[in-house]
NUTIRO-297524 format. One record per residue: x, y, z of N, C-alpha, C in turn; residue in three letters. Coordinates in Angstrom, 2 decimals. Layout:
<rokols>
ROKOL      n.X      n.Y      n.Z     ca.X     ca.Y     ca.Z      c.X      c.Y      c.Z   aa
ROKOL        X        Y        Z        X        Y        Z        X        Y        Z  ALA
...
</rokols>
This chain:
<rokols>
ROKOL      n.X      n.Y      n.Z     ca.X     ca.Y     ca.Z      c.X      c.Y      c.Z   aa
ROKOL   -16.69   -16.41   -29.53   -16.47   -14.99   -29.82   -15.57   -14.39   -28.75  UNK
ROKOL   -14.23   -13.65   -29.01   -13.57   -13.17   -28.43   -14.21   -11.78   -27.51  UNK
ROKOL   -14.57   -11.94   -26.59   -15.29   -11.04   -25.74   -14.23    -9.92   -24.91  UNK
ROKOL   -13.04    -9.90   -24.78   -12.48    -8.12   -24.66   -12.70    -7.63   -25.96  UNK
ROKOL   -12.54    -8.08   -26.91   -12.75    -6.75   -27.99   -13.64    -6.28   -28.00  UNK
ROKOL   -14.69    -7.08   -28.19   -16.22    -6.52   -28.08   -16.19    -5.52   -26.83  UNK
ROKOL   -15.73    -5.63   -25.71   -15.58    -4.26   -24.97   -14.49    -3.19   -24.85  UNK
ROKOL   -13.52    -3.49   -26.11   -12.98    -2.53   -26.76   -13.48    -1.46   -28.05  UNK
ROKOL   -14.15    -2.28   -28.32   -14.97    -1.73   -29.61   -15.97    -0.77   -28.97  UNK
ROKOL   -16.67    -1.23   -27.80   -17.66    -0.79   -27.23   -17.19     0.78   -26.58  UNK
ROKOL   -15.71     0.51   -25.72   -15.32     1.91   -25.32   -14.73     2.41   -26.54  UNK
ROKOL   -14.42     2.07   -27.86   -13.55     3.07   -28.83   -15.17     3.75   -29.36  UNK
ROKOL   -15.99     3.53   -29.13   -17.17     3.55   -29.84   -17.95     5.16   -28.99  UNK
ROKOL   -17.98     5.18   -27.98   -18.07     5.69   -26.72   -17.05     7.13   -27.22  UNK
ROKOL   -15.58     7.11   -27.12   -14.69     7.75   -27.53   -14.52     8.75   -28.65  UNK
ROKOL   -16.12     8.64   -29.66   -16.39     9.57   -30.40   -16.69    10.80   -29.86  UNK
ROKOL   -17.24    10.90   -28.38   -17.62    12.11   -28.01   -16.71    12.28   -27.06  UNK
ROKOL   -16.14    14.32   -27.19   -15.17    14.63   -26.55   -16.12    15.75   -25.18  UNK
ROKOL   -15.52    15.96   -24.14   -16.30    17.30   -23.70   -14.73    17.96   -23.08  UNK
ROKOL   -15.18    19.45   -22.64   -14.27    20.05   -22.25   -14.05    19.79   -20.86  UNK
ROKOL   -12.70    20.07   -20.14   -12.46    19.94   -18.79   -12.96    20.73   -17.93  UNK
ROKOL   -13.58    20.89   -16.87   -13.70    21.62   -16.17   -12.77    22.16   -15.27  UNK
ROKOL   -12.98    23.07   -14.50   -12.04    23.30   -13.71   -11.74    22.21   -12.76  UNK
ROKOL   -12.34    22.02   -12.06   -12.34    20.34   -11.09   -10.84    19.83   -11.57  UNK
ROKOL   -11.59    19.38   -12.93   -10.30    18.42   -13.41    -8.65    18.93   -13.91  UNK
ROKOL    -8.51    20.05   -13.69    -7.11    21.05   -14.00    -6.33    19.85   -12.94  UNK
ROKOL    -5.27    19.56   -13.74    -4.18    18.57   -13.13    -3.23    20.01   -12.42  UNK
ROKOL    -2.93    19.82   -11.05    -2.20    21.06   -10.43    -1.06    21.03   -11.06  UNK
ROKOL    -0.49    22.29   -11.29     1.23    22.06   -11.52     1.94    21.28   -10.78  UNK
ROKOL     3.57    20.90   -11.73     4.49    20.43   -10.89     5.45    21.36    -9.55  UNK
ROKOL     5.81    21.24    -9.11     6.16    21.86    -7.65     7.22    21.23    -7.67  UNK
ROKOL     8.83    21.44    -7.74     9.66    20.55    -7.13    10.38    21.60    -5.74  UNK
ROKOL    10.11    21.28    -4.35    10.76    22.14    -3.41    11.95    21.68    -3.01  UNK
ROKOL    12.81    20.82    -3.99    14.27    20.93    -3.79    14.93    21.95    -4.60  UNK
ROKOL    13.91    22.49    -5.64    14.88    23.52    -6.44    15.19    25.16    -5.97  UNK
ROKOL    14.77    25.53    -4.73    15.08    26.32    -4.06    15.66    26.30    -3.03  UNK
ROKOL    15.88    25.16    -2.53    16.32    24.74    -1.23    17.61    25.23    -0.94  UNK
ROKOL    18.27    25.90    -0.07    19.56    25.96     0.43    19.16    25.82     1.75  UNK
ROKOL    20.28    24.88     2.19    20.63    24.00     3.27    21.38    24.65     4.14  UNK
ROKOL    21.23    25.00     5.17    22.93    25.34     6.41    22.84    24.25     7.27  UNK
ROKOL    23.77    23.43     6.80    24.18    22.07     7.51    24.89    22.82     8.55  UNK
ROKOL    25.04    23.73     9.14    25.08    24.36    10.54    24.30    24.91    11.22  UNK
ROKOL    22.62    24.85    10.34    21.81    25.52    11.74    21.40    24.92    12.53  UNK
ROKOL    20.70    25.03    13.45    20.05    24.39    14.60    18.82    23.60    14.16  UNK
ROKOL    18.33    23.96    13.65    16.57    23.45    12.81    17.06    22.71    11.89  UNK
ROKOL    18.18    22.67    10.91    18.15    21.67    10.27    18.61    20.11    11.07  UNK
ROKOL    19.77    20.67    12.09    19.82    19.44    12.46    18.66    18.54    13.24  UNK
ROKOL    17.76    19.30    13.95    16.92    18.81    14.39    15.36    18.54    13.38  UNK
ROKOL    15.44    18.59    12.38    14.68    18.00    11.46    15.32    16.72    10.94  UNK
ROKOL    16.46    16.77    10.58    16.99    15.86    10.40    17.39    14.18    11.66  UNK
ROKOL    17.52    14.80    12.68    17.35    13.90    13.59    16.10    13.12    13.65  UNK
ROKOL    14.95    14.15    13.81    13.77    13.91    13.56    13.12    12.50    12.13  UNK
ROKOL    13.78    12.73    11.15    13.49    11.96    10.12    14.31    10.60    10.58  UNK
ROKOL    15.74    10.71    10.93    16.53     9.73    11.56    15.47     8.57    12.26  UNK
ROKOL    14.47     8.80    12.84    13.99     8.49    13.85    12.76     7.51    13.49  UNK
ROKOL    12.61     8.28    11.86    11.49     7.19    10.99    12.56     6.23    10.10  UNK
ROKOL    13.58     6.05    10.22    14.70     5.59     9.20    13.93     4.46     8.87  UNK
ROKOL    13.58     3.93     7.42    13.29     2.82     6.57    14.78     1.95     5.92  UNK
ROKOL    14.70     0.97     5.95    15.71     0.22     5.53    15.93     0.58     4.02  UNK
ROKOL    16.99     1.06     3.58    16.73     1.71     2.05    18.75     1.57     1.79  UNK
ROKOL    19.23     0.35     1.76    20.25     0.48     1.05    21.15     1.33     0.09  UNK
ROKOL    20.09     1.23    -0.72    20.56     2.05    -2.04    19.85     3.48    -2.01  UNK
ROKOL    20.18     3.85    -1.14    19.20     5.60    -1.02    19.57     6.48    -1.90  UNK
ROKOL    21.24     6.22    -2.34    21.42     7.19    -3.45    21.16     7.20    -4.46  UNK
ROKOL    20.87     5.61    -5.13    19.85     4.84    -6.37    18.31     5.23    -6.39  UNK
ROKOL    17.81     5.25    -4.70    16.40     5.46    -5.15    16.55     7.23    -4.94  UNK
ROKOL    16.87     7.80    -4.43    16.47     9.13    -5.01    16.51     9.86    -6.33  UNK
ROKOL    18.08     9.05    -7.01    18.06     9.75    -8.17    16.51     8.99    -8.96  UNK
ROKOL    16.43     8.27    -8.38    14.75     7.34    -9.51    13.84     8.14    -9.03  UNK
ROKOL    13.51     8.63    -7.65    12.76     9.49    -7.28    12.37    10.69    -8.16  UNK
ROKOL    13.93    11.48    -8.20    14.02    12.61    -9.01    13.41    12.17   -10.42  UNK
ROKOL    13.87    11.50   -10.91    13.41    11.36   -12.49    12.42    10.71   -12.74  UNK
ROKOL    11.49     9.97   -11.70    10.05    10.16   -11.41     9.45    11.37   -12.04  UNK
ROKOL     9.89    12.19   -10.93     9.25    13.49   -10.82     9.37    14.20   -12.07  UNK
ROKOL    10.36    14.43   -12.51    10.68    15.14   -14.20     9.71    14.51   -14.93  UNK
ROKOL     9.92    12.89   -15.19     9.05    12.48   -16.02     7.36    12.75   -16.10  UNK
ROKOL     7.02    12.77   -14.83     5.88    12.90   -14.97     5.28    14.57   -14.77  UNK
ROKOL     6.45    15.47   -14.52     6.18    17.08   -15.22     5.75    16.83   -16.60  UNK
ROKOL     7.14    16.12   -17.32     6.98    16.68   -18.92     6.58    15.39   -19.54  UNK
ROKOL     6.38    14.02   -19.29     5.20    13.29   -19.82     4.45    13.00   -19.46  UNK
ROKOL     4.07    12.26   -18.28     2.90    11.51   -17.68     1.84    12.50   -17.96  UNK
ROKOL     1.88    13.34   -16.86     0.94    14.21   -16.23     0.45    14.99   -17.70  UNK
ROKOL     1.48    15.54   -18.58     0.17    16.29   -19.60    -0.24    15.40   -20.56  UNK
ROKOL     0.20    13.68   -20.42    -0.47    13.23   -21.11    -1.93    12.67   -20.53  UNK
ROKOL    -1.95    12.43   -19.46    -3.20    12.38   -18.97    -4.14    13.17   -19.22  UNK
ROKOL    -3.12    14.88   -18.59    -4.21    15.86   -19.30    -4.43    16.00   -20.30  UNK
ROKOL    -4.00    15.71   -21.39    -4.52    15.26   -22.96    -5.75    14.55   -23.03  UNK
ROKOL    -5.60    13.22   -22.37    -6.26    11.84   -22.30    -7.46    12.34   -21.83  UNK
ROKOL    -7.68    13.77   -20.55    -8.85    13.97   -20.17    -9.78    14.99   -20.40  UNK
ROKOL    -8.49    15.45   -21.45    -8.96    16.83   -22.34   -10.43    16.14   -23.90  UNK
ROKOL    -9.79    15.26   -24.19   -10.13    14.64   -25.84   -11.12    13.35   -25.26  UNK
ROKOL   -11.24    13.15   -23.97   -12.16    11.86   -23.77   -13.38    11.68   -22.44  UNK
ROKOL   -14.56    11.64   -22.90   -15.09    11.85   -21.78   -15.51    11.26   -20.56  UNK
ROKOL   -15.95    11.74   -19.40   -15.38    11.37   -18.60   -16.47    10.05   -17.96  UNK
ROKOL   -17.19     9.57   -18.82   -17.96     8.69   -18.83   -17.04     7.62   -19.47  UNK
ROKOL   -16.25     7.89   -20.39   -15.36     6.93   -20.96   -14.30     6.38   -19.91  UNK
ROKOL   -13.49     7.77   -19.39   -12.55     7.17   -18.51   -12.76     6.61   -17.35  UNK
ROKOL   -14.86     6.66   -16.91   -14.92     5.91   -15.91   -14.60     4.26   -16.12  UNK
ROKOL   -15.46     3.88   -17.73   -15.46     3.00   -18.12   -13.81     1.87   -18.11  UNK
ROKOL   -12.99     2.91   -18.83   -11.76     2.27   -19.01   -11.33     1.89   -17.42  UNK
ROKOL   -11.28     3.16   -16.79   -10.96     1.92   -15.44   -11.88     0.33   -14.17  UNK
ROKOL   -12.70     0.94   -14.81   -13.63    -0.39   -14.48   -13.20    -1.57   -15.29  UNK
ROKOL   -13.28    -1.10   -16.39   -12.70    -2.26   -16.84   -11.39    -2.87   -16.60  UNK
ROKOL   -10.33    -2.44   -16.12    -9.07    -2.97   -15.80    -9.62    -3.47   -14.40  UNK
ROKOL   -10.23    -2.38   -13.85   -10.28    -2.94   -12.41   -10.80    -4.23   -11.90  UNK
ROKOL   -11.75    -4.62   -12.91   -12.53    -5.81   -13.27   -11.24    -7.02   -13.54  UNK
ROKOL   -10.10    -6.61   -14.47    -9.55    -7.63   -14.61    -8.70    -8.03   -13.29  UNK
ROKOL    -8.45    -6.78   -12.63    -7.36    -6.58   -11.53    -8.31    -7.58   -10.43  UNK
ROKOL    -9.39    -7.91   -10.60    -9.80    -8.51    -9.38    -9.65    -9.98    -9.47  UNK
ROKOL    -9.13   -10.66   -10.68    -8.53   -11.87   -10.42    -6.89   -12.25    -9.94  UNK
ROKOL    -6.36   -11.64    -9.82    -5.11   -11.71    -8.70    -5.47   -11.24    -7.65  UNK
ROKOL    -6.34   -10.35    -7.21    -7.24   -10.33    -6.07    -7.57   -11.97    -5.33  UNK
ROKOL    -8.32   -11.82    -6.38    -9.09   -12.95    -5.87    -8.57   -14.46    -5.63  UNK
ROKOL    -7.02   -14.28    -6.09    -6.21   -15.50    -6.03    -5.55   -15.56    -4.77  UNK
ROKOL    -5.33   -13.93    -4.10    -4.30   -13.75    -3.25    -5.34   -14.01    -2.05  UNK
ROKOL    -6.17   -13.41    -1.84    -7.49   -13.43    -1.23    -7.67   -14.93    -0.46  UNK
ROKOL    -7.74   -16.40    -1.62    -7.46   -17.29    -1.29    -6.47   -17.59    -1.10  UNK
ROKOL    -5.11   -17.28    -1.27    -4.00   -17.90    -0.89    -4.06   -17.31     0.72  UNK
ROKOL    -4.74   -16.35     1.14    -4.53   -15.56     2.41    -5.10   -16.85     3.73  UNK
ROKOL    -6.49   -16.99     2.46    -7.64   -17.97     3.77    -8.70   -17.17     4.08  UNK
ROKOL    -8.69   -15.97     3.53    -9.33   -15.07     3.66   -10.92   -15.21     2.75  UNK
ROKOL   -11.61   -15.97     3.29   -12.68   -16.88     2.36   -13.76   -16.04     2.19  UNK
ROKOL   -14.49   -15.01     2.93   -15.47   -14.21     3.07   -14.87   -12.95     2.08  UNK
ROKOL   -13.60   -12.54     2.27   -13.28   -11.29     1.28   -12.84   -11.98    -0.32  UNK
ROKOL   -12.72   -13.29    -0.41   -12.70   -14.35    -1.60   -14.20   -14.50    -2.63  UNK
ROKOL   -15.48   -14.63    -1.02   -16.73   -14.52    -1.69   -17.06   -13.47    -2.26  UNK
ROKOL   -16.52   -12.13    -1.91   -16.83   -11.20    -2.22   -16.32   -10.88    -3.46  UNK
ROKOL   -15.25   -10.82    -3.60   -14.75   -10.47    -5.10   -15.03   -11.15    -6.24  UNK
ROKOL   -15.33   -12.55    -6.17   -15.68   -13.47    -6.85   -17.20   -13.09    -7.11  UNK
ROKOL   -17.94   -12.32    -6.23   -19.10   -11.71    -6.75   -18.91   -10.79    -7.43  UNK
ROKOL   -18.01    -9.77    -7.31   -17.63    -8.72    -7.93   -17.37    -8.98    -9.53  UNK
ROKOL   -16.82    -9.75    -9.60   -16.53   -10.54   -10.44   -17.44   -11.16   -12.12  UNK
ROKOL   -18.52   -11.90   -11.11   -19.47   -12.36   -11.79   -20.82   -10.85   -12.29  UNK
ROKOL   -21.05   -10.27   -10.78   -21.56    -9.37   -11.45   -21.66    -8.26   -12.49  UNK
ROKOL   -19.74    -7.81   -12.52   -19.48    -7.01   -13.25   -19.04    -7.29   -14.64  UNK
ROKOL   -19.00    -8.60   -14.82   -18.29    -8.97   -16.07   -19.83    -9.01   -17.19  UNK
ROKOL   -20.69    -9.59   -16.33   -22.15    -9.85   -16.80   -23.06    -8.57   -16.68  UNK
ROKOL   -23.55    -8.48   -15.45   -24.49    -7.26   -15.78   -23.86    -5.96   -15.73  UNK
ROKOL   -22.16    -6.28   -15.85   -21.45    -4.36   -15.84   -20.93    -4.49   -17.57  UNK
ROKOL   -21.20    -5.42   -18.57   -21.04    -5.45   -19.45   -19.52    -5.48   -19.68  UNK
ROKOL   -18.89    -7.23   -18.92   -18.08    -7.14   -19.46   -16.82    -6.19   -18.47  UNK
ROKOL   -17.56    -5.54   -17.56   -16.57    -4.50   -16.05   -16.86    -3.37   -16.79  UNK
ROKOL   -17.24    -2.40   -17.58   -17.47    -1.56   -18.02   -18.03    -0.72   -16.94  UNK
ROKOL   -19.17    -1.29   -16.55   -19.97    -0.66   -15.30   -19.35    -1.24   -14.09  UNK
ROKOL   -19.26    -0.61   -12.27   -19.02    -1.31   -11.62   -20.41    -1.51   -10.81  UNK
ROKOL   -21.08    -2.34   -11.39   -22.41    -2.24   -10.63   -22.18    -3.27    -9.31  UNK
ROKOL   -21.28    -3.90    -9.05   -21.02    -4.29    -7.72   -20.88    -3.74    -6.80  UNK
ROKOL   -20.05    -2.67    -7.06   -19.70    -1.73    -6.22   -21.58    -0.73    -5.58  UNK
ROKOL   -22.07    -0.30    -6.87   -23.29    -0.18    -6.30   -23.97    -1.08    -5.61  UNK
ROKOL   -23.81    -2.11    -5.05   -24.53    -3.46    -4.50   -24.10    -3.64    -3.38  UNK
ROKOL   -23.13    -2.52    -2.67   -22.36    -2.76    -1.56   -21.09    -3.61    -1.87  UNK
ROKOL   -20.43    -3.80    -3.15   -19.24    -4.86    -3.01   -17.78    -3.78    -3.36  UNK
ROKOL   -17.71    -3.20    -3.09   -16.13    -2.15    -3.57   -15.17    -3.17    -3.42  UNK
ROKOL   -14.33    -2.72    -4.61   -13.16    -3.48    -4.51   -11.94    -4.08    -3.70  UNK
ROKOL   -11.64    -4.64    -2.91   -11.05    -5.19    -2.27    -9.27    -6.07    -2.53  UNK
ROKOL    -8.46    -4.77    -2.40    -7.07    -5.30    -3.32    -5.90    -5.95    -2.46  UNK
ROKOL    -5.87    -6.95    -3.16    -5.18    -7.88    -2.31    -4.32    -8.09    -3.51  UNK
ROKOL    -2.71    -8.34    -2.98    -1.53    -8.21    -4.20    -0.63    -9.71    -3.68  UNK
ROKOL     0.01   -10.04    -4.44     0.93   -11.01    -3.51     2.38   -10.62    -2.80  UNK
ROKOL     2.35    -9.50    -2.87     3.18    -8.90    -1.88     2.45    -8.86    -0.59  UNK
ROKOL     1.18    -8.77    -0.11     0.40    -8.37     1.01     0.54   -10.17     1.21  UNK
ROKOL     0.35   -11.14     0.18     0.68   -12.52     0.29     1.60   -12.93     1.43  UNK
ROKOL     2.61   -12.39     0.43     3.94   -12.79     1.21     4.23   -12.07     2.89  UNK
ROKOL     4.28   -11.02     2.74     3.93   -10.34     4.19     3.19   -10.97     4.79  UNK
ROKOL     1.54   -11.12     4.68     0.72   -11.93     5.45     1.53   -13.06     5.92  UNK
ROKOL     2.48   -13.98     5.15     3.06   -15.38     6.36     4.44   -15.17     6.39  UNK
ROKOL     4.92   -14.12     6.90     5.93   -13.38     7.45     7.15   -12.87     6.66  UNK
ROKOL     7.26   -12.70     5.17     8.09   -12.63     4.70     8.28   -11.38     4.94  UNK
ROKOL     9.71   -11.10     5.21    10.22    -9.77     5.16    10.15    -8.81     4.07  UNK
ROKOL     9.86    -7.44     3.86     9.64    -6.25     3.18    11.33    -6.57     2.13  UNK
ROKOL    12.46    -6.57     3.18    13.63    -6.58     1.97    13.60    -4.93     2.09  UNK
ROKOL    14.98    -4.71     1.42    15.36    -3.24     0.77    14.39    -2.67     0.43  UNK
ROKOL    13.91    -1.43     0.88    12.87    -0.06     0.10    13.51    -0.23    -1.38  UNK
ROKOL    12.40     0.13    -2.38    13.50    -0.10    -3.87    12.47     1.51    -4.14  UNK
ROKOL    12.84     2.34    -4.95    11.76     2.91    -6.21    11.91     2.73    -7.51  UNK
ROKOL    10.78     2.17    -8.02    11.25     1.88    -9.52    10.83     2.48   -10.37  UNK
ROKOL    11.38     2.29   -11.73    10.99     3.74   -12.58     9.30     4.02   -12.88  UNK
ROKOL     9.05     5.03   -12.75     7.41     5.15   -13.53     6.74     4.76   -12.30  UNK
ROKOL     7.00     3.45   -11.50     5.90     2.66   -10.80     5.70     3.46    -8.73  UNK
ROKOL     7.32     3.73    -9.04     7.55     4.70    -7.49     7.93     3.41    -6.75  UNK
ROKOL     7.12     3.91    -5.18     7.86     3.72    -4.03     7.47     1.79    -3.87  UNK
ROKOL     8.10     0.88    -3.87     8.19    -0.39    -3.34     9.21    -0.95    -2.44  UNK
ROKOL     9.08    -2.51    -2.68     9.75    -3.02    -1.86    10.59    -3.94    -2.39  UNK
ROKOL    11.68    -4.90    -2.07    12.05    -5.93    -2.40    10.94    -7.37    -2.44  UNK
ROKOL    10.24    -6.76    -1.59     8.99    -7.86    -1.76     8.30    -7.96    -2.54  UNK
ROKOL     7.49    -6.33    -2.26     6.65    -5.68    -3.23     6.71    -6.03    -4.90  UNK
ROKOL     7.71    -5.81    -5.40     8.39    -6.02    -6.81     8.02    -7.30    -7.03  UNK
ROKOL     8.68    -8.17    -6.03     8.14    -9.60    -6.53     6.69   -10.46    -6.60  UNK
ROKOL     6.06    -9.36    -5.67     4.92    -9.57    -5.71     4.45    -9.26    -6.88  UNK
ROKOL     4.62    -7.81    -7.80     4.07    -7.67    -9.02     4.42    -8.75   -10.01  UNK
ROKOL     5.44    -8.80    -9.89     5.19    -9.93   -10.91     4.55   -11.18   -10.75  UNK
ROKOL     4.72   -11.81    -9.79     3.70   -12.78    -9.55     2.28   -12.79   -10.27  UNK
ROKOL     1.49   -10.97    -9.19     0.24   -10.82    -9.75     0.23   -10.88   -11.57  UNK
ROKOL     1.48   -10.05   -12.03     1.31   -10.48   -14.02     1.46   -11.65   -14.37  UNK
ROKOL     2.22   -12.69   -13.55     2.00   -13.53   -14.35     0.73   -14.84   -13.89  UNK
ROKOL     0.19   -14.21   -12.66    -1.36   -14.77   -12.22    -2.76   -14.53   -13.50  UNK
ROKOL    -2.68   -13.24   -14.02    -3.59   -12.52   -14.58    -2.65   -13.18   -16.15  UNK
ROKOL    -1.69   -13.52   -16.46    -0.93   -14.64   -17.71    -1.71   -15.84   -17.54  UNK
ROKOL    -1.99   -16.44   -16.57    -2.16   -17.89   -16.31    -3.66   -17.76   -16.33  UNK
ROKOL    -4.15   -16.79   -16.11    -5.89   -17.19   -15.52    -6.79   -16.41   -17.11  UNK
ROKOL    -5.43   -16.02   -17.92    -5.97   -15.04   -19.61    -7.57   -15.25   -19.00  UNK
ROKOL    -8.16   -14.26   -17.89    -9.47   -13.73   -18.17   -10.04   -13.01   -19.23  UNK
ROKOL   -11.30   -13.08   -19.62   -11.56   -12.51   -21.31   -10.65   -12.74   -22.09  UNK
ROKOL    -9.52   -13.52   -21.88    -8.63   -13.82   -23.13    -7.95   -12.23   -23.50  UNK
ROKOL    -7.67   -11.33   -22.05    -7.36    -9.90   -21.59    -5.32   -10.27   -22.41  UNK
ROKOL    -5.03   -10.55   -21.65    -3.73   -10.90   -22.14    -3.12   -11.04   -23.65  UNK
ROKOL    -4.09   -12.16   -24.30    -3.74   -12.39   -25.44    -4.14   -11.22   -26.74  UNK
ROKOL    -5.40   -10.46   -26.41    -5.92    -9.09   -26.87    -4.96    -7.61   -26.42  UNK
ROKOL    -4.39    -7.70   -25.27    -3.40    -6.99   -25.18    -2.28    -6.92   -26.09  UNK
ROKOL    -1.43    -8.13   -26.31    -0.32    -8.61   -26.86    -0.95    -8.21   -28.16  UNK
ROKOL    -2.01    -8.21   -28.98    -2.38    -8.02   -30.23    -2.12    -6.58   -30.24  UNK
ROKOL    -3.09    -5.78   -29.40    -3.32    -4.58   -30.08    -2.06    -4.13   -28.82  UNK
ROKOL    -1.11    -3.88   -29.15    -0.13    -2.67   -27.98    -0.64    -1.51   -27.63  UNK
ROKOL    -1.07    -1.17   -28.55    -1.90     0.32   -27.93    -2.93     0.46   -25.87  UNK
ROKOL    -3.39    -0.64   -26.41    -4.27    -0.98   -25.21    -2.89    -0.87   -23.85  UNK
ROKOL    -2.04    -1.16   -23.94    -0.92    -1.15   -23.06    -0.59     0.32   -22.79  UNK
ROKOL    -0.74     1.39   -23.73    -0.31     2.89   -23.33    -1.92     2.91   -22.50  UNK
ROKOL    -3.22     2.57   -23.29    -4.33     3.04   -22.44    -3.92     2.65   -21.15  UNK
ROKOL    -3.27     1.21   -20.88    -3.31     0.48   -19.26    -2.77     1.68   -19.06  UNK
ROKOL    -1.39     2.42   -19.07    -0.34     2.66   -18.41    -1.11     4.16   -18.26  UNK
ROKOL    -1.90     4.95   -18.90    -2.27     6.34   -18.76    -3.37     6.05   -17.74  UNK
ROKOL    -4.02     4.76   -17.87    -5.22     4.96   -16.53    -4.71     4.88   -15.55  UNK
ROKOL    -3.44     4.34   -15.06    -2.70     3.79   -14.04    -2.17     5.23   -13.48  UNK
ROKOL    -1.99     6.19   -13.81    -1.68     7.72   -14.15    -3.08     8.03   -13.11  UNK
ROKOL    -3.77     8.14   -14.22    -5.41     8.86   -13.90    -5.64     8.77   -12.86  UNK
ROKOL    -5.91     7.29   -12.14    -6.01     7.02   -10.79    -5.72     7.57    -9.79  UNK
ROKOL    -4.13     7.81    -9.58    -3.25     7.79    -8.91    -3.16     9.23    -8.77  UNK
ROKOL    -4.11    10.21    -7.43    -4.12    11.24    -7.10    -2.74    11.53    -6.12  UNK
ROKOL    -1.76    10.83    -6.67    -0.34    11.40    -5.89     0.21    12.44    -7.01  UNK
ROKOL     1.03    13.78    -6.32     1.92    14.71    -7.26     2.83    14.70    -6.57  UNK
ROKOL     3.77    14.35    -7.56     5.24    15.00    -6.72     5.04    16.59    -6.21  UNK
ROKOL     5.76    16.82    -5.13     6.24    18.58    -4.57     5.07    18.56    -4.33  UNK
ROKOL     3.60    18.18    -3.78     2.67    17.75    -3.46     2.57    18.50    -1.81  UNK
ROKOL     3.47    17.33    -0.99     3.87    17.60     0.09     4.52    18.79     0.77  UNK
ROKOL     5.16    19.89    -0.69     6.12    20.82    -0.38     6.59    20.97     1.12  UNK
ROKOL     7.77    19.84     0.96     8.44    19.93     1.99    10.42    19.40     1.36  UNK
ROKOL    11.32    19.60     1.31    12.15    19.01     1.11    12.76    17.93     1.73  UNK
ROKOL    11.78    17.42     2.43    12.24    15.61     2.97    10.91    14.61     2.36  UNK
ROKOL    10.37    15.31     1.36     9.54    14.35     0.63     9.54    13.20     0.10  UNK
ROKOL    11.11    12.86     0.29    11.32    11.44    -0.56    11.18    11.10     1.07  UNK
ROKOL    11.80    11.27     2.06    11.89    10.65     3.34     9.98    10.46     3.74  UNK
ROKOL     9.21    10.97     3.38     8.19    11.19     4.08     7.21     9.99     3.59  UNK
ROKOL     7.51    10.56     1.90     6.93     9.29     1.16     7.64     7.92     1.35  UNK
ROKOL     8.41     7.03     1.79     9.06     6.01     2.13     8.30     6.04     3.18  UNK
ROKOL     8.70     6.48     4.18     7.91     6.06     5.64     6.49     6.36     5.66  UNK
ROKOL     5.80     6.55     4.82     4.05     6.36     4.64     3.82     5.18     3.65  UNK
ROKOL     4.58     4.75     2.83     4.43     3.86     1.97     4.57     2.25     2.97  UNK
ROKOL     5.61     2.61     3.76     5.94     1.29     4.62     4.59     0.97     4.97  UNK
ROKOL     4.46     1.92     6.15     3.07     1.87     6.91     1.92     1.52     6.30  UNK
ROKOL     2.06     1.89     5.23     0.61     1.59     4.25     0.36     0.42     4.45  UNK
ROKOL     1.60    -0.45     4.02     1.69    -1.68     3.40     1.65    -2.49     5.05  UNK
ROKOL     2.43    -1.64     5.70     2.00    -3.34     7.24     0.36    -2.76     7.34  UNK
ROKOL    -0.05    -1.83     7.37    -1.43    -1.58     7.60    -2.64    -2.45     6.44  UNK
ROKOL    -1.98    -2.93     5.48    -2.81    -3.19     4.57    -2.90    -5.02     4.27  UNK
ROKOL    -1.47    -4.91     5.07    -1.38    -6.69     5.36    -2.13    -7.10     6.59  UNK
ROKOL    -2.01    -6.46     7.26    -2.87    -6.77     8.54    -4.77    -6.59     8.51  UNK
ROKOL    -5.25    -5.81     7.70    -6.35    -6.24     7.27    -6.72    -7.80     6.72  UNK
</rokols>
């Protein structure tokens, strides 16, 4: 018996009941603080902000490529992402959308758990691999994250953090569409992890994907949900500069764990 559907059926099933948003959940407006901006590339404060950023400079080749992706980031997810989420969290409740991301997150922990071992990293390997067993079984399938109640939280390990871990260089800052701020590494690391989670078809996740496409807008709106970043967020107009040089850091900070 093909066992993701059965926990598709289970959350479309779930999905009969709607509740209203609360305030909590009001997605903030978009903010863009370049659209007021005028510049005097002769005052004193700009140049010394600008020196200032000089000073975090990220290797970013194509800066004039990734900002315009930056920018149309940001548009896109004014006038689609973002109110489709708020749609998604308007019409579904929020017992559901805990569900839906447990459940990805559940699948997300086998490229985890591959990179984990490719690291040597054998104790944060045991762990997910519990995560794993417990949540697929007594979380019904990842529905529930009852690991996480057990003391096991998720633990994300990518093969970009791979490759970094035995010295590969970051490469060009890239931003790519929809996905944002990466790396030349980074990038290759995602794919790796898709085609890890291709090779290892957990629940036979892959081949149930490819059937129903729909399940692919759900991936791509939870991937949304998650992700408590807003553009103009920062309201500052060196926000693309700010976000690059926190994203770097993230990432040597997250390899070095």
């Amino acid at each position: 018996m093909n066992r993701l559907p059965l926990s598709a059926a289970l959350l479309a099933a779930l999905t009969l009941g709607a509740i209203s948003l609360s305030a909590a959940d009001e997605i903030p407006p978009y903010h863009d603080p370049l659209s007021a901006l005028t510049i005097d590339t002769e005052g004193g404060n700009y140049q010394f902000e600008r020196s200032s950023l000089d000073a975090l400079k990220i290797h970013d080749p194509i800066e004039g490529f990734n900002r315009r992706m930056y920018r149309f980031n940001g548009q896109f997810d004014e006038y689609v992402y973002l109110p489709t989420v708020h749609a998604y969290k308007t019409v579904t409740p929020k017992l559901v959308r805990t569900g839906v991301s447990n459940v990805f997150a559940n699948l997300a922990d086998v490229p985890n758990l591959a990179n984990s071992l490719a690291q040597g990293k054998l104790q944060k390997s045991g762990r997910t691999t519990a995560r794993l067993l417990f949540n697929t079984t007594l979380g019904v399938l990842g529905i529930f994250d009852v690991a996480k109640a057990m003391g096991l939280p998720q633990e994300a390990e990518d093969f970009g953090q791979t490759l970094g871990h035995y010295g590969v260089p970051t490469g060009p800052y890239l931003v790519l569409p929809l996905l944002g701020p990466s790396t030349l590494r980074d990038t290759t690391g995602r794919a790796i992890d898709w085609s890890i989670e291709d090779a290892a078809a957990y629940l036979d996740n892959r081949s149930y994907m490819n059937d129903n496409p729909w399940s692919y807008g759900l991936f791509a709106i939870n991937l949304r949900y998650i992700n408590g970043f807003r553009y103009g967020s920062l309201d500052s107009p060196f926000e693309y500069d700010q976000v690059r040089y926190l994203y770097i850091k993230l990432r040597e900070l997250q390899i070095q764990q």
